[in-house]
N, C-alpha and C positions, 0 to 999 in steps of 0.2 A: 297093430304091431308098431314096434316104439323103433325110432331114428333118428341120425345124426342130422339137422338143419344143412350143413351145409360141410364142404370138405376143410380141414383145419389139419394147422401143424401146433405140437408142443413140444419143448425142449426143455431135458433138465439132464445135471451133470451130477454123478452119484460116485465119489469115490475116483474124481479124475477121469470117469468114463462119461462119455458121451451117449445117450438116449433123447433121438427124437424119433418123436409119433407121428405120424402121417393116421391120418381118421381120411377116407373115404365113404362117400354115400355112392353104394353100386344099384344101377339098373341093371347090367345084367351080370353075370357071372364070367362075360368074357371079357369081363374089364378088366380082372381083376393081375391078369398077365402084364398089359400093360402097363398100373398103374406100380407094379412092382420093376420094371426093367425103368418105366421112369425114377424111379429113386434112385436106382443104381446107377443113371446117369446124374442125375442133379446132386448126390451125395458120393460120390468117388470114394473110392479108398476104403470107405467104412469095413468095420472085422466082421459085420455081421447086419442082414436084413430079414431078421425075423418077423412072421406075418400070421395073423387069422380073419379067417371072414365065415361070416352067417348069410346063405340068401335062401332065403324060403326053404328052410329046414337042413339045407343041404352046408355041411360046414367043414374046412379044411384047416391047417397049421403047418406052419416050419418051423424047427429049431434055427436052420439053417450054420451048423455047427455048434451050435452052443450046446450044453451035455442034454442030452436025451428029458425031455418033461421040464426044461428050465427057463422056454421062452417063450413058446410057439402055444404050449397048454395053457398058462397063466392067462396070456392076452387072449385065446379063447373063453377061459374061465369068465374073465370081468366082462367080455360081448355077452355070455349067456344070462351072468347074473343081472347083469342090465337091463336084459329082455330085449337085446337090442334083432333090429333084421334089414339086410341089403346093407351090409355094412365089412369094410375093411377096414385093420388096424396093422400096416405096417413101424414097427419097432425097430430103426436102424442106431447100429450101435457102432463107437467110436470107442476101443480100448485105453485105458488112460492111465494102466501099468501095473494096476490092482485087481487080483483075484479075487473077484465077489466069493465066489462059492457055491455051491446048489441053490442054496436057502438065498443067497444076499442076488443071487440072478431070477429068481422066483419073483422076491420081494422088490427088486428094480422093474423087469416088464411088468407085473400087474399092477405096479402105484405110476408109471408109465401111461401103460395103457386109460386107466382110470382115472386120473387128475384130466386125462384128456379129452375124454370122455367131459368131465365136470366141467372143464373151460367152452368146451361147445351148449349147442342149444338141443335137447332130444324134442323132435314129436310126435306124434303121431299118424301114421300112413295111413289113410282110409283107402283101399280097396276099388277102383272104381273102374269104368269099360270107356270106349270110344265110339261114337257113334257118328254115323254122315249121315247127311239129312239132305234129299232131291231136289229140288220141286223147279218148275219152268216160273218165267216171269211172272206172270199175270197171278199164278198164287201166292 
């Protein structure tokens, strides 16, 4: 299963509006709360924190007001196409006085999402257990 190396921000301005990416690598799924109420603090004000994540099959999205299938599905779309897993993609957006539209808010979260995606490193997760191991001094 393929992954983000490490967690990373990218930022681009489309039309006056502001989109940054927050990329998240989750161990578990109860991260995934706080690493959204974190952005809400460290990015104030923003019109919108639209968010999708994948962990081990199990995958969620927000529009977070933005119109129904315009934010929350896109940045899901680019996680799946990616093959990506244990992975968040918050999209926080700053209005910048121009009406994207269906298509141009589609077209912003998934080249968003996905340049961001591109500026990170993906690897791959190998699967593995933890084990303890006994033994007294003498062996």
């Amino acid at each position: 299963m393929l992954c983000i190396k490490e967690n990373s921000i990218y930022e681009q301005v489309i039309n006056k509006s502001r989109f940054i990416t927050l990329l998240y690598k989750l161990d578990s799924i109860d991260e995934v709360s706080s690493y959204i109420e974190e952005a809400k603090i460290n990015y104030p004000g923003a019109t919108h924190y639209t968010y999708a994540y994948i962990f081990d099959g199990i995958s969620k999205m927000s529009d977070d007001g933005e119109p129904s299938k315009t934010a929350g599905s896109p940045i899901l779309n680019v996680l799946n196409m990616k093959g990506l897993n244990h992975i968040l993609c918050i999209v926080v957006r700053y209005f910048g006085g121009i009406k994207l539209g269906a298509g141009g808010l589609v077209r912003a979260y998934s080249s968003s999402c996905s340049q961001a995606i591109d500026a990170n490193q993906v690897i791959e997760l190998i699967e593995g257990y933890s084990i303890k191991i006994t033994s007294s001094y003498e062996d």
